[in-house]
N, C-alpha and C positions, 0 to 999 in steps of 0.2 A: 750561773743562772740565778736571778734573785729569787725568791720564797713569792710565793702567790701571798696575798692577803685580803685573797677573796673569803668570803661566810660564806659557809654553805647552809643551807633549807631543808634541814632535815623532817622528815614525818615518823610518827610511830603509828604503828597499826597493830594491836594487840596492847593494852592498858593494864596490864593482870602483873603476876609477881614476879616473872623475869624483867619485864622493863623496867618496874619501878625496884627492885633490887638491883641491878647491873645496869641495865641501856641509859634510864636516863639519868640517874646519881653520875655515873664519867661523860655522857655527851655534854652534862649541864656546867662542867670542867674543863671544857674545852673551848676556846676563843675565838678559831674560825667554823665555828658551828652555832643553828640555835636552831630548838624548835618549833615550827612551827606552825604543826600539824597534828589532831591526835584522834585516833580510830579506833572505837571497842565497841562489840554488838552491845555490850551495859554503860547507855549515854553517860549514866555518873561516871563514870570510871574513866573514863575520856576527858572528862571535865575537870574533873581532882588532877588527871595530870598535866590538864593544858595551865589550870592554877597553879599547880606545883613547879612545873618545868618551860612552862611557853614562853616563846616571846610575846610582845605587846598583843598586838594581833590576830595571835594563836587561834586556828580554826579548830573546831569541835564533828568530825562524824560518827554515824554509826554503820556506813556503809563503803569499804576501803575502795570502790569501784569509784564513788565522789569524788574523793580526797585525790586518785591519782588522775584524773582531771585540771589539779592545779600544776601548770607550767613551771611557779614557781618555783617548786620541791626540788632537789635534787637530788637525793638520798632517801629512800625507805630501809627504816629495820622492821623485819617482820618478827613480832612476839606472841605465835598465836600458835593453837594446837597443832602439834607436827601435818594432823591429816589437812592442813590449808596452807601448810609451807608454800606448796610448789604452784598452786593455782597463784598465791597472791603473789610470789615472786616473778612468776610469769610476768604475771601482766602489771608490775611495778616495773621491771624490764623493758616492755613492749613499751609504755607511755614515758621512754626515756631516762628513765631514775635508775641511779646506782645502787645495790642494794646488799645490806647485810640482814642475813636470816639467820634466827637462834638456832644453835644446832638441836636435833641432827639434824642434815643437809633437809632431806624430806621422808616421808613414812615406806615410800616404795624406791626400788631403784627405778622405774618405768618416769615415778615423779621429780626421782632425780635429776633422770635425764633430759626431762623437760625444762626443768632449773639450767643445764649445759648450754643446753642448745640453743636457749633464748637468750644467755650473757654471748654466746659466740655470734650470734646472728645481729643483734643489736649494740656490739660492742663496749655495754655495758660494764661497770664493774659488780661483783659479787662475793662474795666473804661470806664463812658461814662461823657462825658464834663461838672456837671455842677458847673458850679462853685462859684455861689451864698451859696454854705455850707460852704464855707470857709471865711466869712467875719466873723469880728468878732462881730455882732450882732448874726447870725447865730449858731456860734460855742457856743458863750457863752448860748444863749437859750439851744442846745442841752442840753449842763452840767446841765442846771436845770429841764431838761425831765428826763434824766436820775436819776437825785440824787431820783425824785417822788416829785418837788414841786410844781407840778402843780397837782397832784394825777394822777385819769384814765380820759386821754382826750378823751373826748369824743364828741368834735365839733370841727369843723378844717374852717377855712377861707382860700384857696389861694387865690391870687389877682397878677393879672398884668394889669393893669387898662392903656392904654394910653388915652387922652384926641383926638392930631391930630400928631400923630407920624408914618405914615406906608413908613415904606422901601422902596424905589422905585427903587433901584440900584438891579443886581444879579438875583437870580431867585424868590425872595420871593412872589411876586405876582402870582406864577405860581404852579397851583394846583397838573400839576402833578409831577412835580419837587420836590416839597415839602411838599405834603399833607395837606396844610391846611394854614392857615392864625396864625392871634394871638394865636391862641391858641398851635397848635403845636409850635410855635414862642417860644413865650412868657409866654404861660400858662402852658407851660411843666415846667418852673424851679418855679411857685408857687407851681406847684403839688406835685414835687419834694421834696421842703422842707417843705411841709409841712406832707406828708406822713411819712418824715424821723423823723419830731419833734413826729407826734405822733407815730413812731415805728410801723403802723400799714400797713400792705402789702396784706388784703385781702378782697378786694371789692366783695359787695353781686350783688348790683344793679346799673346803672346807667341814670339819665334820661338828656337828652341833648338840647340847641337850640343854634341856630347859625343864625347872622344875614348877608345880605349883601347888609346895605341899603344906608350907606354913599358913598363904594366905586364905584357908580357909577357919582358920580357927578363932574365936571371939573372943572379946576381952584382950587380945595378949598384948605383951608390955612390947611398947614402938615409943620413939622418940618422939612422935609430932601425936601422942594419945591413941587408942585400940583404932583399927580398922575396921570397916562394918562387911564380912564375907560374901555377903551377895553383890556390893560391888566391886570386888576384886577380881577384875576380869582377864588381871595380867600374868606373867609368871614371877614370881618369889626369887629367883632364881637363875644362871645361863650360861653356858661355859663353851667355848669353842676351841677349836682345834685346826689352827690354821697354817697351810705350805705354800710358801710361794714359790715361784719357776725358777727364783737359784737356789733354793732348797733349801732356805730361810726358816725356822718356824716359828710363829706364836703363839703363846695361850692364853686367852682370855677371859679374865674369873670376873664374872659382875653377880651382884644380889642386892635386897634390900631389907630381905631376912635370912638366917643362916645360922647354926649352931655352930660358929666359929668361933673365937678369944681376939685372932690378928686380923686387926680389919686395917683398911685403907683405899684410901679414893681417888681413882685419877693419878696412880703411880706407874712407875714401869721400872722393870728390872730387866738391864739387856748383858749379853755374854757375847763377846768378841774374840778375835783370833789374839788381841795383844794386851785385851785388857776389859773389865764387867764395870756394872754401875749401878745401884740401887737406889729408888727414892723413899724408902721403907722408913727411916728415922732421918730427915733430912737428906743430903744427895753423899753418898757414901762410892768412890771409882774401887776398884780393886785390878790387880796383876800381881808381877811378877818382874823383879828385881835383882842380878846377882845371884842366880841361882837362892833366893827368897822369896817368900809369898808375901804380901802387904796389900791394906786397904788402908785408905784413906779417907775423914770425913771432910767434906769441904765447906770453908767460912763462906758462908753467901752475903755477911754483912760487911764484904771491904771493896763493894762496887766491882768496877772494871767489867762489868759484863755487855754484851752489844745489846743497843737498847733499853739498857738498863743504867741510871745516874747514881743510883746507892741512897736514893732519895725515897721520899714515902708514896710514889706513885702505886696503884695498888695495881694487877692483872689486868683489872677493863678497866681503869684509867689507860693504863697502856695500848690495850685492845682499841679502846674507839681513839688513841691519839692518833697511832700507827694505822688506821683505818683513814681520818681523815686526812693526814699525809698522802697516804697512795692516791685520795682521788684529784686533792691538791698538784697533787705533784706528778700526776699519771704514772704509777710506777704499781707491779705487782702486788697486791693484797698477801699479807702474811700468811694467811688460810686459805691456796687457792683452793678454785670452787672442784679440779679436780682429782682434788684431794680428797676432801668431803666426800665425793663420790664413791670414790673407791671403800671408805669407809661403811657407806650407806649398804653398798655390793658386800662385805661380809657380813654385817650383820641381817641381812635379809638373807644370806645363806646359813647363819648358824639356825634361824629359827626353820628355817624351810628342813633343814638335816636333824634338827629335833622332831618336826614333825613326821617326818617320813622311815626316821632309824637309816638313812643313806646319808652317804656323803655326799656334797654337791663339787661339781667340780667345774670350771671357768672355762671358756672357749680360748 
């Protein structure tokens, strides 16, 4: 089958620091892409990046309802606060466009599943942002999930660990903006890859706490300068405690403040019937040899990985190359969307079993 070498029309709709950190630096890297559409409720902001990243003719809105009115789009990424994921992915869906939305999927699982059932109904494609699968610590782990040399995993560690790192720009402190603190933050893309390593998508139980005891204190020393306590509406804090139905388990440590020393972000430690794996200092397999114990650190700089050339492509270079392949080429998106889901579904059960002191448990 020869390569399409159609362009595609892509739109941004949110102009704030995830596009112009990730979305548009790899789309504006990519050859059959451009864009040429760009949507932020702050006109400037749209503007600086129809200048920065547009094509010739780059259109300018402030209202994303205009923008998917043009036919000629074919692609929306959505870069806006979680709580308007699911409306504008909706209805970038409905008016025909393919669509990738920054993770997480959406703020509720209710909005999730609006996200579902509008890619299945319209046939659309969908992907949601994360892009921690594409490094190549990540990928190459996968290849060894896959080949079975880790056997049946059956303990899963995420981790997004920050020691004094919380956001203070945007909306992230604000609960109902974005549902939640580190953990929908942060602890979404440990969840992520680590559910993807172990290939497993169906949680029995989940028991949850959340804390919020740092962020009310003044002055204190953060990475991005002090936060101001009255709006920190989020939890500091999140830890869950999750079964699935072949009696799998995970644990999932997220923060953004925390009296820790060992931090790390977007890691997974998983324990298999024939062999472990940690991403703690680089990607470290461990087993069992000869009646020997051994671990192993593995060279991530001698290529050979799928998807991976050994070349300086960076994660979301990857992410939108492998994005704009799938719609090119009609073929499964890396991230499907009901993945993302299922992720969406435990983290709106850890916070609900923090709230209540119960555990929640899946139908």
């Amino acid at each position: 089958m020869s390569k399409s070498t159609r362009t595609l029309n892509i739109a941004i709709i949110g102009c704030g620091g995830i596009a112009n950190g990730k979305h548009m630096p790899s789309l504006a890297k990519q050859q059959q892409a451009q864009m040429v559409a760009f949507c932020d409720i702050v006109k400037e902001r749209a503007e600086k990046a129809a200048e920065e990243y547009g094509a010739k003719d780059a259109k300018v809105y402030t209202d994303y309802r205009e923008l998917l009115k043009d036919q000629s789009i074919d692609v929306v990424h959505v870069c806006t606060p979680n709580d308007s994921h699911s409306e504008i992915t909706v209805a970038a869906l409905e008016s025909g466009k393919h669509v990738m939305c920054e993770k997480p999927m959406a703020k509720t699982v209710a909005q999730a599943q609006e996200m579902l059932d509008a890619a299945r109904r319209t046939g659309k494609k969908l992907t949601i942002g994360y892009q921690n699968r594409y490094r190549p610590d990540s990928l190459y782990l996968k290849q060894l999930c896959e080949a079975g040399e880790l056997g049946d995993i059956y303990l899963g560690k995420a981790l997004a660990i920050r020691r004094r790192a919380v956001p203070t720009w945007g909306v992230f402190l604000d609960e109902e903006k974005q549902g939640g603190g580190p953990l929908i933050d942060i602890g979404t893309h440990a969840l992520d890859l680590t559910l993807w390593m172990m290939d497993n998508y169906k949680p029995k139980s989940v028991l949850g706490s959340s804390f919020h005891k740092l962020g009310q204190r003044k002055d204190a020393a953060n990475a991005w300068g002090p936060w101001d306590p009255e709006q920190f509406k989020v939890e500091d804090s999140a830890f869950g405690f999750i079964t699935m139905e072949n009696g799998a388990t995970i644990m999932l440590e997220s923060s953004w403040a925390l009296n820790v020393v060992e931090t790390g972000e977007a890691k997974t430690i998983l324990a298999g019937t024939e062999g472990g794996a940690d991403m703690k200092d680089g990607l470290r397999i461990n087993g069992e040899k000869l009646g020997r114990l051994y671990d192993t650190n593995i060279d991530l700089q001698a290529g050979g990985v799928a998807f991976y050339s050994g070349t300086a492509e960076s994660e979301s270079d990857l992410e939108q190359r492998l994005w704009i392949e799938a719609i090119l080429e009609d073929k499964e998106p890396i991230v499907k969307p009901e993945q993302a889901f299922v992720v969406t579904q435990i983290l709106e059960a850890i916070y609900e079993s923090a709230k209540t002191g119960k555990a929640v448990y899946f139908e």
